[in-house]
N, C-alpha and C positions, 0 to 999 in steps of 0.2 A: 652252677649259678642260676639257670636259669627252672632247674627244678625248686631250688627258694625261693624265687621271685613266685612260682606258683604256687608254692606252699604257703607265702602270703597274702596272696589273693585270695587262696581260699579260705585261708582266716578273717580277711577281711570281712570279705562276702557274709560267713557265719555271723561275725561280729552285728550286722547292720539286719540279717533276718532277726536274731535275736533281740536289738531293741523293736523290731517294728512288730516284734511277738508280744516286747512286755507296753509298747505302749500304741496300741489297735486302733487309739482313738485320735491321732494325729491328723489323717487327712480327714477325716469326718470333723473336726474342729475348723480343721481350714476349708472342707466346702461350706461348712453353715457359714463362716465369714463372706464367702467368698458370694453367696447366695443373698446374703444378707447385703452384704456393699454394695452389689447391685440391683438390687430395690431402691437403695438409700439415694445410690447413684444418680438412680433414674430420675428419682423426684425432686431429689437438689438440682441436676440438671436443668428440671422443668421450670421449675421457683428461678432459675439465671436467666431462662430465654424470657419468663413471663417478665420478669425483670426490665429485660428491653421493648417490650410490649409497652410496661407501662411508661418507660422514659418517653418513649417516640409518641405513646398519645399526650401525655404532659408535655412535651415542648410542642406540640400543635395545641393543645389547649391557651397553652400560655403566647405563643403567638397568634393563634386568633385572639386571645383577649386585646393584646394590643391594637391588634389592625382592626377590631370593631370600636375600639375609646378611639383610635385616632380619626374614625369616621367622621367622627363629631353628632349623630343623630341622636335624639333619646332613647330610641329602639338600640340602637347601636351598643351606646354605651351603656343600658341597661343588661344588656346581654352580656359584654364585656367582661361584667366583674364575676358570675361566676364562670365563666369559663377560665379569665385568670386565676382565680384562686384552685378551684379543682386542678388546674394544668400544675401550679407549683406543686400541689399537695402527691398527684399524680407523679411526678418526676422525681418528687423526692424520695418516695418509697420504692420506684423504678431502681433508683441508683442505690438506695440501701438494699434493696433484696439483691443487684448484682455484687455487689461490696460484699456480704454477709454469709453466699453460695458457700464459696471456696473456702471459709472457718469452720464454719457449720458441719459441712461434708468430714472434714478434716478431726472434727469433733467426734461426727457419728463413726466412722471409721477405726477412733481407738477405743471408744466406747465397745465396739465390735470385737474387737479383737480380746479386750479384757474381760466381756462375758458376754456371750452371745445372746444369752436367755434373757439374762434383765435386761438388755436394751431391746429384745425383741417386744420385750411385756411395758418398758418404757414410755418406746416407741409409738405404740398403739395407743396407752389411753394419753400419749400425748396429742397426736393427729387427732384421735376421736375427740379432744375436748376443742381443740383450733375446729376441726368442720362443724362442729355445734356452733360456736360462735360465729362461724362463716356462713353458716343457712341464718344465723337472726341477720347479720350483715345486709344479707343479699335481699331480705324482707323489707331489710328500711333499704334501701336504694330503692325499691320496688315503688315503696312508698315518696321517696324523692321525684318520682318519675309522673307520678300522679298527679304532687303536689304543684309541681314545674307546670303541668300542663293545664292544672285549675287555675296556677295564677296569672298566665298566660290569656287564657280568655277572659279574667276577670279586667284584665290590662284592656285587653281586648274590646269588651262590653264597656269601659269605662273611658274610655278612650284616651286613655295610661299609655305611652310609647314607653316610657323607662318600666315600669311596672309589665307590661307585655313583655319588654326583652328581658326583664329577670327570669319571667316566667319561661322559656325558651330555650334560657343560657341554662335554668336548672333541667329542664327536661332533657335536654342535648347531654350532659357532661352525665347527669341520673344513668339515663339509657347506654352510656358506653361505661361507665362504670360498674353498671351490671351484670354488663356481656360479659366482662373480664373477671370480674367475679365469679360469674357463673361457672365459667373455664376452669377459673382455681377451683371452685368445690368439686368438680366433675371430677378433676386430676387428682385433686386431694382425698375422696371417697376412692375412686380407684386404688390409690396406694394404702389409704386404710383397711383397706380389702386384702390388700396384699399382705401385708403387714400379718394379718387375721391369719392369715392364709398358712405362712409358716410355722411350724413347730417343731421348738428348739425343746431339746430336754438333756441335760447330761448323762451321760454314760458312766459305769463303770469306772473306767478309764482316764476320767478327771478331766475327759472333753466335752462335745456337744454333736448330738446327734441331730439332724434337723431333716424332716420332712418337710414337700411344699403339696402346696394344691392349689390350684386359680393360676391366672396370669397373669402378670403386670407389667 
């Protein structure tokens, strides 16, 4: 009895070198996945936390709007509206990027797994064409930031209190819209880099070999 039981194990044993003889490129498939997910990981992560970044500055945006309109002053309420308007505009993209993390991910992950190469090649002139658009983005904020502060002193000089607080409310909501911006393209260029970084190419073997280089 217990020499059959060994004599099946060692059949077994045979059995299992023998596939991983004829197919070499199994775990090399599962680390570029596994390499790859977490890159994808990371930066989907980043886009959720940035996510509650932007809700928590949009619900202060949009309660300062109201507690400067209920001030009553014309600075006040001059200021007021755009801080409310950026706070909604703010919050809602907050709550769609956290909403959208957890599909997305879920997306790139089987995307992953069904070919590592094309979503790696995807992937990249996707993000490279979003931080193109995210450097013109952060240009015009730059320019909001400007603008807020010209018409600010124009309020100013002109002795405009609603006119000064528009100016104000735009430079305030400009300058933090910026900063966060700037975050994103910083994150977003890093994982583009990363992204760059690895290279997938199939084997033989009907899988995917992947090297890395850089860090992310």
């Amino acid at each position: 009895m217990k020499t059959s039981r060994a004599r099946r194990s060692l059949i077994i044993a045979a059995a299992v070198d023998l596939v991983s003889l004829a197919h070499p490129t199994v775990a090399r498939a599962d680390e570029t996945s596994s390499v790859l997910t977490s890159a994808t990981r990371s930066y989907r992560d980043g886009e959720k936390t940035q996510g509650y970044l932007w809700t928590g500055v949009g619900a202060l945006g949009i309660g300062a709007g109201i507690a400067m309109y209920a001030h009553g002053t014309d600075y006040s309420r001059g200021a007021s509206f755009p801080l409310g308007i950026a706070g909604l505009v703010h919050a809602a993209y907050g709550i769609g990027s956290i909403a959208m993390a957890g599909p997305r991910l879920a997306k790139d992950e089987r995307a992953i797994r069904e070919d590592a190469q094309q979503f790696q090649r995807w992937e990249h002139a996707r993000i490279a064409t979003a931080n193109g658009i995210l450097t013109v983005v952060v240009i015009l904020e730059a320019h909001v930031v400007v603008a807020g502060a010209v018409v600010a002193i124009l309020g100013a000089n002109d002795r405009n209190d609603v006119l000064k607080g528009v100016g104000v409310g735009l430079a305030v909501e400009g300058t933090t819209t910026l900063a966060l911006d700037c975050t994103a393209l910083s994150r977003a260029s890093g994982y583009e880099k990363a992204i760059a970084s690895l290279h997938v190419r199939p084997t033989q073997g009907g899988g995917a070999l992947l090297t890395y280089e850089g860090r992310f």
